[in-house]
N, C-alpha and C positions, 0 to 999 in steps of 0.2 A: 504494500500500500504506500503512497506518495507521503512524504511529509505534507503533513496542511502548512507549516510555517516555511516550507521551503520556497524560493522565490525565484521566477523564470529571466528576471535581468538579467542582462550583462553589458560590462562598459569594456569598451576597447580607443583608450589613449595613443596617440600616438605623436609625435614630434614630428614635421615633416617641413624639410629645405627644397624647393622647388624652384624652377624656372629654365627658360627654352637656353639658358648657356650656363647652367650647374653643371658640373663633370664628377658626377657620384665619387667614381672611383677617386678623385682627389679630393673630396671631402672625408671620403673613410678614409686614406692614406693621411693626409694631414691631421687630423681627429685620432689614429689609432683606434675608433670604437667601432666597431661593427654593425653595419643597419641591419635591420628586422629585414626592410625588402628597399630595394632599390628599383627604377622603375626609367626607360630612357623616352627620350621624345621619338616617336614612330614608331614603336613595340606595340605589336598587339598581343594584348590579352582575349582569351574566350570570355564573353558572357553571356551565356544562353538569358534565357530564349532570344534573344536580340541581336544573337551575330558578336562577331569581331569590336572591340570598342583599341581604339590603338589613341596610345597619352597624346597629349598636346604639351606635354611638357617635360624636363629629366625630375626624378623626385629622390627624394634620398631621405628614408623614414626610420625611428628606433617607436618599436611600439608594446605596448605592457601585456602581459598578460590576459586573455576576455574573466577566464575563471581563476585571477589570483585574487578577487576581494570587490564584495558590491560596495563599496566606499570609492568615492570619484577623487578622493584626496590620496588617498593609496595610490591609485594607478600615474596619478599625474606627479605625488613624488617620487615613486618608482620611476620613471622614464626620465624626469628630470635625474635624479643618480645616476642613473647611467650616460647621461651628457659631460660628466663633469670632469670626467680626461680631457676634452675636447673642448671645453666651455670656453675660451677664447678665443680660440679659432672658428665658433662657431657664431660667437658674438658678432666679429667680423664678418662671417659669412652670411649674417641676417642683414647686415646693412646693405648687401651687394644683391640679392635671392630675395624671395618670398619664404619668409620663418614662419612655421605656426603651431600650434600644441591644440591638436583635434581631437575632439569627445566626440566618442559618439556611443551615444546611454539608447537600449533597447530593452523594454520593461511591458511584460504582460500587466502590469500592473498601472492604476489611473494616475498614485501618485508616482510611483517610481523612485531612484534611491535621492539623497539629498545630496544640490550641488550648490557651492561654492569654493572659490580661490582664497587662502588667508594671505593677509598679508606678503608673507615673504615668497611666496609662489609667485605674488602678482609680478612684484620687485624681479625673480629669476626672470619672470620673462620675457619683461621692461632689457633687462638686459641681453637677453638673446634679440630682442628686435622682432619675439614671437607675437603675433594675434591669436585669439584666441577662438574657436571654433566649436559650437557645442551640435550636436545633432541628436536631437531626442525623439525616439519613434517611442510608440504608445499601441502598437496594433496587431501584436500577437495574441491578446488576450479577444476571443471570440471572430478572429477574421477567417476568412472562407478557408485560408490554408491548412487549419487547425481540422481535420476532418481524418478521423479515424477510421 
């Protein structure tokens, strides 16, 4: 039987340096940290049902965990920690690139987990030159996909 307290969220963080003259590879080389996924301008990816979707741009991502923790504070200082070999170099690289720290919270539930940035988060990202990105879906709980 399911736990009744258990809860179908999940939040997936992610840091991501973009734009059409990023050169991944020398953001991981300069940085020493390793991306989650790296992404080039004119690759195509599959995404069904819709066909081939191929980037408009080069991307270079570190992203947290979806199931290490329904707290939106967790995952965004988790990904921030691991920026922090590279955190000058990445600071520079936010002034040059598109920097930004994307949320994205998917919740069967109405209210879903609670989000805010504290203070010193805000500050980390003031200084990466990050915007912040939140995307919140709300439409697992009773949508036609859900069908047994």
């Amino acid at each position: 039987m399911a736990d009744p307290l258990a809860r179908d969220d999940e939040i997936d963080v992610y840091y991501l340096l973009s734009s059409t003259t990023l050169d991944p590879d020398a953001v991981t080389t300069a940085t020493g940290i390793v991306p989650t996924e790296v992404h080039r301008l004119g690759e195509g990816a599959s995404v069904a049902p819709r066909g081939t979707h191929y980037w408009k741009e080069n991307r270079w991502e570190v992203k947290s965990n979806p199931s290490m923790s329904l707290e939106l504070d967790d995952h965004v200082r988790w990904v921030l920690a691991q920026l922090e070999p590279g955190w000058e170099t990445l600071a520079s690289l936010g002034r040059q690139h598109d920097a930004s720290l994307q949320c994205v919270i998917d919740t069967a539930e109405s209210t879903g987990p609670a989000m805010w940035f504290d203070h010193d988060v805000v500050t980390r990202l003031a200084e990466l030159h990050a915007s912040i990105d939140i995307d919140y879906y709300s439409f697992r709980a009773g949508s036609s996909d859900d069908q047994d």
